[in-house]
NUNUDO-196876 format. One record per residue: residue in three letters; x, y, z negated of N, C-alpha, C in turn. Coordinates in steps of 0.2 Angstrom, whole numbers, plus 5000, padded with zeros to 4 digits. Layout:
BEGIN
ALAXYZXYZXYZ;...
This chain:
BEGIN
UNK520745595039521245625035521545565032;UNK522145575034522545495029522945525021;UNK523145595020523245605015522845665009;UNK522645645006522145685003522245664995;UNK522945704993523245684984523745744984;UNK523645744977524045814975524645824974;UNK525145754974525645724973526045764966;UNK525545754960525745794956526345774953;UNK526645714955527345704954527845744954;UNK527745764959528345804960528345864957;UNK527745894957527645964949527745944945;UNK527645874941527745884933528545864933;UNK528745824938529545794938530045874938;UNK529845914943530245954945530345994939;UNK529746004935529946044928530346014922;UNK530145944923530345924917531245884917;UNK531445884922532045864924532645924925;UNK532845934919533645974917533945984919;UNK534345904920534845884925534945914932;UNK534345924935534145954943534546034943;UNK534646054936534546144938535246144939;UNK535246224946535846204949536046164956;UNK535746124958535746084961535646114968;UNK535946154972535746194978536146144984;UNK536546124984536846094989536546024989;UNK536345984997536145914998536545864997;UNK536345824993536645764990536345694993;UNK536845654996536745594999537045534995;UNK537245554991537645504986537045434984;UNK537545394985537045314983536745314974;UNK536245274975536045254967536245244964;UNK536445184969536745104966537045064970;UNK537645004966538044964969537744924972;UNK537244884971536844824971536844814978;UNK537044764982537144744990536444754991;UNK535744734989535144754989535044824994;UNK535344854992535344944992535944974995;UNK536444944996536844985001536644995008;UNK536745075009536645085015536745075021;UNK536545025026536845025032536245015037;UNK536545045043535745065050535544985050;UNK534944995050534244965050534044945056;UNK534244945061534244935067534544955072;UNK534744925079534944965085534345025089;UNK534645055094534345095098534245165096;UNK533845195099533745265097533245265091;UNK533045315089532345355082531745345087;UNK531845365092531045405094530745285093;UNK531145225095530945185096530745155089;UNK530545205083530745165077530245225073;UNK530145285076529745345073529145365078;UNK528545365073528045385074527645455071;UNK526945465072526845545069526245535068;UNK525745565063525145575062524845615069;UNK524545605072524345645079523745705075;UNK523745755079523245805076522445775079;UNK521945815077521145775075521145775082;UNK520845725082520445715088520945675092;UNK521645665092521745595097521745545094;UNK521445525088521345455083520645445087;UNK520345475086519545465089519345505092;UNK518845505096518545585098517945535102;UNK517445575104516945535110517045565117;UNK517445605118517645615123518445595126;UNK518645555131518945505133519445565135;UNK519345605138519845655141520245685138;UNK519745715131520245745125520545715122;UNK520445635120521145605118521645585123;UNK521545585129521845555133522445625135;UNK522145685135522645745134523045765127;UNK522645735122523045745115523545695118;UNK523445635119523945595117524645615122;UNK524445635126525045655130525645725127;UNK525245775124525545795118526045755113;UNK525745715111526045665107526745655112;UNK526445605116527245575121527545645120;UNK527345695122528145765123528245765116;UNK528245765110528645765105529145695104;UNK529245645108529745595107529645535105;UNK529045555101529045475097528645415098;UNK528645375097528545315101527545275098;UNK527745325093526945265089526545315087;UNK525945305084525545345080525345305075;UNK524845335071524545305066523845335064;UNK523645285065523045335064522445295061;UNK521845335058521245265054520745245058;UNK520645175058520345115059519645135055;UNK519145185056518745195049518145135050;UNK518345105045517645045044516945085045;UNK516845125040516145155042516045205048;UNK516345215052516345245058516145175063;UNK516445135062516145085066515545035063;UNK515545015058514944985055514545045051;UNK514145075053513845125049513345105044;UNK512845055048512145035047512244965044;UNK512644915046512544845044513044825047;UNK513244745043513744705045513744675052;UNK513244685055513144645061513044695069;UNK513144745065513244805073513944835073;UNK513944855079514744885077514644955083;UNK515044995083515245065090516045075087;UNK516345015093516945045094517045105097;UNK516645155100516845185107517245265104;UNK517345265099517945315100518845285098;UNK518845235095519045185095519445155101;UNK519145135107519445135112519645185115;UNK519445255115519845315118520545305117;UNK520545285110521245285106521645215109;UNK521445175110521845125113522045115122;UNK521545155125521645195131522245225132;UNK521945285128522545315130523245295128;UNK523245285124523945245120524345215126;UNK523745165128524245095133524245155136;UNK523845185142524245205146524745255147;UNK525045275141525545315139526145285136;UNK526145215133526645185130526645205124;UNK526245235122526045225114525745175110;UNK526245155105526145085099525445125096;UNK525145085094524545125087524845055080;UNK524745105076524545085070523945085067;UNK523545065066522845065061522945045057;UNK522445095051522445105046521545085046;UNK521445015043520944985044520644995035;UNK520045045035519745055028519345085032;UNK518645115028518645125023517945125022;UNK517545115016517045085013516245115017;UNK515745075022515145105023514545105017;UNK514145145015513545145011513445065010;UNK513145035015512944965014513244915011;UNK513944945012514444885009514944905001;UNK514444944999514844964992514544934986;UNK514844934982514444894977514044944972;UNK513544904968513144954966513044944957;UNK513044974954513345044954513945054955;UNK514445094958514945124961515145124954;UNK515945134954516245124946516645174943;UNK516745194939516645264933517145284936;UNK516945364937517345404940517545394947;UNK517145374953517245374959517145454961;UNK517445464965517545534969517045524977;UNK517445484981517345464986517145394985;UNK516545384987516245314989516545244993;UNK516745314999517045255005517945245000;UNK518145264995518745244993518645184989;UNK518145144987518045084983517845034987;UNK518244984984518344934987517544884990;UNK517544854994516844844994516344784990;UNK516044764990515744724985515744654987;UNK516044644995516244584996516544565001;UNK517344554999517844565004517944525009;UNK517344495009517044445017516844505022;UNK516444555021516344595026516744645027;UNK517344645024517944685025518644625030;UNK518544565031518944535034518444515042;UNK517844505040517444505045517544575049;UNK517444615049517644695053518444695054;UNK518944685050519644675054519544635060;UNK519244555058519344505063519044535069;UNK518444575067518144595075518644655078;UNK519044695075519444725075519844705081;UNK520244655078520844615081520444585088;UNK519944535088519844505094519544565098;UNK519344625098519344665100520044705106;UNK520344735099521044765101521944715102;UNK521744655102522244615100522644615108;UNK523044585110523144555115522844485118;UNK522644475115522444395114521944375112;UNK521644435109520744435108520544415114;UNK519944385109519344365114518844395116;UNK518644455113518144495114518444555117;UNK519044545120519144625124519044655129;UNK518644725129518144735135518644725142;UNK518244725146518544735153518944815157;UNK519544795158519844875158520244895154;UNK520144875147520344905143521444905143;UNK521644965142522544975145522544935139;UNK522644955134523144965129522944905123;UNK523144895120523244835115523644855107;UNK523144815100523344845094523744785090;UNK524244785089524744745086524844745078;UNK524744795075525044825070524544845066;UNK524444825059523744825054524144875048;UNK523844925047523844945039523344925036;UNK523144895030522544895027522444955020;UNK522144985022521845025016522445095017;UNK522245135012522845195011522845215004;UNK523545205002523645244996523345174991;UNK523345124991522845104985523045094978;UNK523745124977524045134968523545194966;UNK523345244970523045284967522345304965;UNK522045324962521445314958520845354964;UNK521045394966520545414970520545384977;UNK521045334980520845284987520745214984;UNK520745214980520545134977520445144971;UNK519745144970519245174964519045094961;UNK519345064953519845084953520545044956;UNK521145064954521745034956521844974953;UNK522044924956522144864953522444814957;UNK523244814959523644754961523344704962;UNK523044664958522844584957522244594962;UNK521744634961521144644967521244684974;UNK521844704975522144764980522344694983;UNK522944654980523244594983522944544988;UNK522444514983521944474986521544504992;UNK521444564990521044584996521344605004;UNK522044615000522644625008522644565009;UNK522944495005523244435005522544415011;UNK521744425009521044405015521044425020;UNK521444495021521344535027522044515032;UNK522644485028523044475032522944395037;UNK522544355033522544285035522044285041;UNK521344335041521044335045521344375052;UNK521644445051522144445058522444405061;UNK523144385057523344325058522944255063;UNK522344265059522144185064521844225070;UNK521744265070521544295078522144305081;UNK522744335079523344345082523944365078;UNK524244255079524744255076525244315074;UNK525444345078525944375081525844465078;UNK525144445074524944515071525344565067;UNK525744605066525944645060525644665055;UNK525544645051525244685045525544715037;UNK525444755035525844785030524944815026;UNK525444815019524944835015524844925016;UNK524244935011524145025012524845045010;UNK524945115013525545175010525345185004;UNK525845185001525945194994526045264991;UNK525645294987525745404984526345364982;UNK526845404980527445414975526945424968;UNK526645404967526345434959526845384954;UNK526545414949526845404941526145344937;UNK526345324932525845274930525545314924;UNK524945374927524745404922524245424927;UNK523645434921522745464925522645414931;UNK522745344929522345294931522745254939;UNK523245304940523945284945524245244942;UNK524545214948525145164946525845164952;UNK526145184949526645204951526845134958;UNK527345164963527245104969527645044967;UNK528145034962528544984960528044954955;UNK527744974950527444944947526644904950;UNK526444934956526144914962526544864962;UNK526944854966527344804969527344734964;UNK527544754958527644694956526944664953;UNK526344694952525544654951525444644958;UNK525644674964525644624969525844564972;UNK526444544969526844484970526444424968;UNK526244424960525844344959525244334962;UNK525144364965524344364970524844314976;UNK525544304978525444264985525344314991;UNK525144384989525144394996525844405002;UNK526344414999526944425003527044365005;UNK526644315006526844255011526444265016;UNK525944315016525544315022525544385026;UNK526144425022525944505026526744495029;UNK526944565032527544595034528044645031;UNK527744675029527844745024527644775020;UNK527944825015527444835010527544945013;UNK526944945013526945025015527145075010;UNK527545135013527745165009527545255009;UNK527545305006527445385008528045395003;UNK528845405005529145425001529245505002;UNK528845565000528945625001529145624995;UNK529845674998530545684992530245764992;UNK530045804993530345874993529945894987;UNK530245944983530645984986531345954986;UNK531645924985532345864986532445864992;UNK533045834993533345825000532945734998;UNK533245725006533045655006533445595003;UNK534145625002534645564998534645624991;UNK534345664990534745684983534545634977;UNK534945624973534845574966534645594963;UNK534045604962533645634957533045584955;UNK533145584948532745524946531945504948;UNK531545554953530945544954530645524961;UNK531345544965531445564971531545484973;UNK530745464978530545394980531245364987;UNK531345414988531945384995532245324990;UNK532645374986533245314982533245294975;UNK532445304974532245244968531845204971;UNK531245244970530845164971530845154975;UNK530945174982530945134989531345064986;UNK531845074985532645034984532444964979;UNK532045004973532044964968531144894971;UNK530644944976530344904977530344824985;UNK531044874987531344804991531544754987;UNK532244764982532544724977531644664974;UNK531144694971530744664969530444614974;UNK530344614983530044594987530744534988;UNK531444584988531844494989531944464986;UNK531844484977531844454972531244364970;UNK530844374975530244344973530344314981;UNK530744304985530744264990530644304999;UNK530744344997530644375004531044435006;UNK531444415007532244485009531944515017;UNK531544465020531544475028530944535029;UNK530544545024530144585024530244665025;UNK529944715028530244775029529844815024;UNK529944895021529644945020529645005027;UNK528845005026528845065032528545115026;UNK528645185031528645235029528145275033;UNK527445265032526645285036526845315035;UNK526945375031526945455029527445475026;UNK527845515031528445535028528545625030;UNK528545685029528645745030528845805026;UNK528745865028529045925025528745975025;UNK528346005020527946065020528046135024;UNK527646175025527846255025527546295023;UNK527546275017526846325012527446345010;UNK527546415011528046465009527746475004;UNK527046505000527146484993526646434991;UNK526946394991526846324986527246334980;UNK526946304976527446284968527546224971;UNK527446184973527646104975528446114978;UNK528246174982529146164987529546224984;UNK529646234977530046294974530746234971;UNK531146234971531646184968531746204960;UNK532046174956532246214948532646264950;UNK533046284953533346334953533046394956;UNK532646404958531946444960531946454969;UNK532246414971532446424978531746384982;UNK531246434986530746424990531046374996;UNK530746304997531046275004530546245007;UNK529946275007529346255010529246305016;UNK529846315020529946375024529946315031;UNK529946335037530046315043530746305044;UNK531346355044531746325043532146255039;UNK531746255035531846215030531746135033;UNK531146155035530846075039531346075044;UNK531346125047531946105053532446055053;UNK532746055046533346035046533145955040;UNK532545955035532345895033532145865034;UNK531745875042531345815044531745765048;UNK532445805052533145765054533345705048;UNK533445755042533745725037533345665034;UNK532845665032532245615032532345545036;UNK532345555044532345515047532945485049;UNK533545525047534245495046534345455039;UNK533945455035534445445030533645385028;UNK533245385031532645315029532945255034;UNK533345285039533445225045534345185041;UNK534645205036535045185034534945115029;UNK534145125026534045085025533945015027;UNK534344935026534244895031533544875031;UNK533144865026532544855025532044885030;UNK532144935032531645005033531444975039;UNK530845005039530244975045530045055050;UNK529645055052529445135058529445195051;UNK529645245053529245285049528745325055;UNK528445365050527845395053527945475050;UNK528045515054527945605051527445615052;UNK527145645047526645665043526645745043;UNK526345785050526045775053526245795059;UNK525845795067525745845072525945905072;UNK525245925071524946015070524746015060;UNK524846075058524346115053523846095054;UNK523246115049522846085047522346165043;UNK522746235041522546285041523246325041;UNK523046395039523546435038523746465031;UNK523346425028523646465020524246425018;UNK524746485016525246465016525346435006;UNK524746445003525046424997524746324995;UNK524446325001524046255001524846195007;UNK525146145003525646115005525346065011;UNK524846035009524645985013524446015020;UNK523946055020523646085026524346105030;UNK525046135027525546145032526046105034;UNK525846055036526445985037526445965044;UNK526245995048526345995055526946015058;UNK527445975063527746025064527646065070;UNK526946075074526546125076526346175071;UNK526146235070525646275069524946275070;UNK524546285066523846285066523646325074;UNK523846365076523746375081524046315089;UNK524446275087524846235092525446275094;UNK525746325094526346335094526946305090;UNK527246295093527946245090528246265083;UNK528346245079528846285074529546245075;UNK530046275070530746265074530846175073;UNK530546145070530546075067530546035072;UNK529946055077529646015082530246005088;UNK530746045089531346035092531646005090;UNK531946015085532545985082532345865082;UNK531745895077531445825078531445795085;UNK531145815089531145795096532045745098;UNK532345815097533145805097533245755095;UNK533245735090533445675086533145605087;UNK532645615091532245555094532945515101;UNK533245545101533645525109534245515105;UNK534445535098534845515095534945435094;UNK535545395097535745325091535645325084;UNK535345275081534945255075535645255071;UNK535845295066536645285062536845365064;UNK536545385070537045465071536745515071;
């Protein structure tokens, strides 16, 4: 699971902001004048070569070669070109620093290569043996705290890469496909994936993990974890203010990008509303990246989508208007992915997700699929499709 947060952002914002009520028609209106932030396409070609998707269970890993290799082809028929999916440290090292079992692992780079599927890896998350002891107040999940020595968290990347690299040295015989592209960690403003949050120690721990890819393959991508949209309250830190305890650490001389989850809804994707991550803090946390030396760096967008917990209070707008419907996605996940690629900054996005994950329609996260928990399509999965063959700007 890459997303597991309540995103209570957007409950507390949605009530407490006056100015919103009324506001039924989509708004694309800019922030701001700042050259920084003016909108203009982010790149040539089509969406689908720039948009990626959470894949449903089992084509991330599986121990059956077959099942992923039929998931992934799934994938190819929705259009898009990447996946993202976890790299889990304690799935491969379970027992100790010096054993490893890539083998569900390589399913995933299998099939991928021979599909022409990019992978993203999202390289975490903490094993028993590598956590510090005692674990630190108010941990939930264990594997979310950072380990007790971020040598055996660079070491496992490193075996990662000369593994999955191009270039590596240790890549099995056979093996199609090839990993380029590093996330490290997920979400680590938030209190519950980075127990606790702390930029200055998140930094340094990207800034080790980037250098060690890097020395195995130059040519590496790396970006830091996806960022929640949260607010700087109940041990959160908001991804701007993330941003800027990450700077004095030095890491941005040694990564590519700084990860981003800007879920706007129940907003439209350009609406101007002061909470809504599209067109604040995305914008404001580029401005602080080429503020400090690095304009060339991207924000990608690992998790980007639209509910359909038809009743959710998450996806009710102020003026009491339900838009956690399937038609609703149909038309915002288009909008989403049009209106992030206008950004010149902006790096792949990722929609968040597939398939459903259950069928209670009052639970947001479990309905973010644009399949149904059964695998039947909802209207989304089309439209989205449709827009993959579109030029990036139309």
């Amino acid at each position: 699971m890459l997303l597991r947060r309540g995103l209570t952002l957007v409950a507390v914002c949605m009530a407490a902001n006056a100015t919103w009520a009324g506001a039924a028609s989509r708004s694309t209106a800019k922030v701001s004048s700042d050259p920084v932030v003016v909108h203009t396409a982010a790149v040539a070609g089509t969406y689908a070569t720039v948009t990626g998707i959470t894949p449903r269970d089992g084509t991330c890993g599986d121990p059956s070669a077959a099942l992923v290799a039929a998931q992934m082809k799934e994938v190819v028929a929705t259009g898009v070109t990447r996946i993202r999916c976890d790299l889990n440290w304690w799935t491969v090292q379970p027992y100790s620093r010096t054993s490893f079992n890539w083998s569900i692992y390589d399913n995933v780079v299998n099939a991928a290569g021979a599909d022409g599927i990019k992978v993203l890896f999202v390289a975490g998350f903490t094993p028993p043996w590598a956590r510090p002891n005692p674990l630190p107040a108010g941990t939930g999940d264990p594997s979310h705290v950072a380990p007790a020595k971020t040598s055996d968290f660079t070491n496992f990347v490193t075996a990662a890469a000369q593994r999955y690299s191009p270039v590596g040295t240790k890549r099995p015989a056979g093996l199609k496909g090839s990993v380029r592209q590093w996330e490290i960690w997920n979400e680590p403003n938030l209190f519950g994936f980075w127990t606790p949050p702390n930029p200055t120690v998140y930094g340094n721990f990207l800034k080790a993990s980037a250098i060690a890819l890097k020395t195995v393959d130059p040519s590496a991508i790396v970006i830091s974890g996806g960022m929640a949209p949260a607010a700087n309250q109940y041990g959160n830190y908001s991804p701007v203010s993330f941003v800027q305890g990450l700077i004095p650490t030095g890491v941005l001389a040694h990564i590519d990008g700084i990860g981003m989850h800007p879920y706007t809804f129940p907003a439209w994707a350009g609406e101007p509303v002061y909470w809504n991550p599209m067109v604040q803090a995305v914008p404001a946390m580029y401005k602080l990246i080429a503020n400090a030396g690095y304009p060339g760096e991207k924000i990608w967008a690992t998790e980007a989508g639209w509910p359909t917990s038809s009743q959710s209070p998450q996806t009710i707008r102020s003026d009491g208007t339900q838009v956690g419907t399937e038609g609703y996605q149909a038309y915002e996940l288009v909008d989403i992915v049009h209106t992030w690629f206008q950004y010149p900054y902006a790096g792949p996005v990722f929609i968040y997700a597939q398939r459903d994950k259950c069928t209670d329609n009052t639970n947001w996260l479990c309905k973010m699929g644009i399949e149904r928990f059964d695998g039947s399509h909802k209207i989304g999965y089309g439209t989205l499709k449709s827009k993959m063959t579109a030029k990036i700007g139309t």
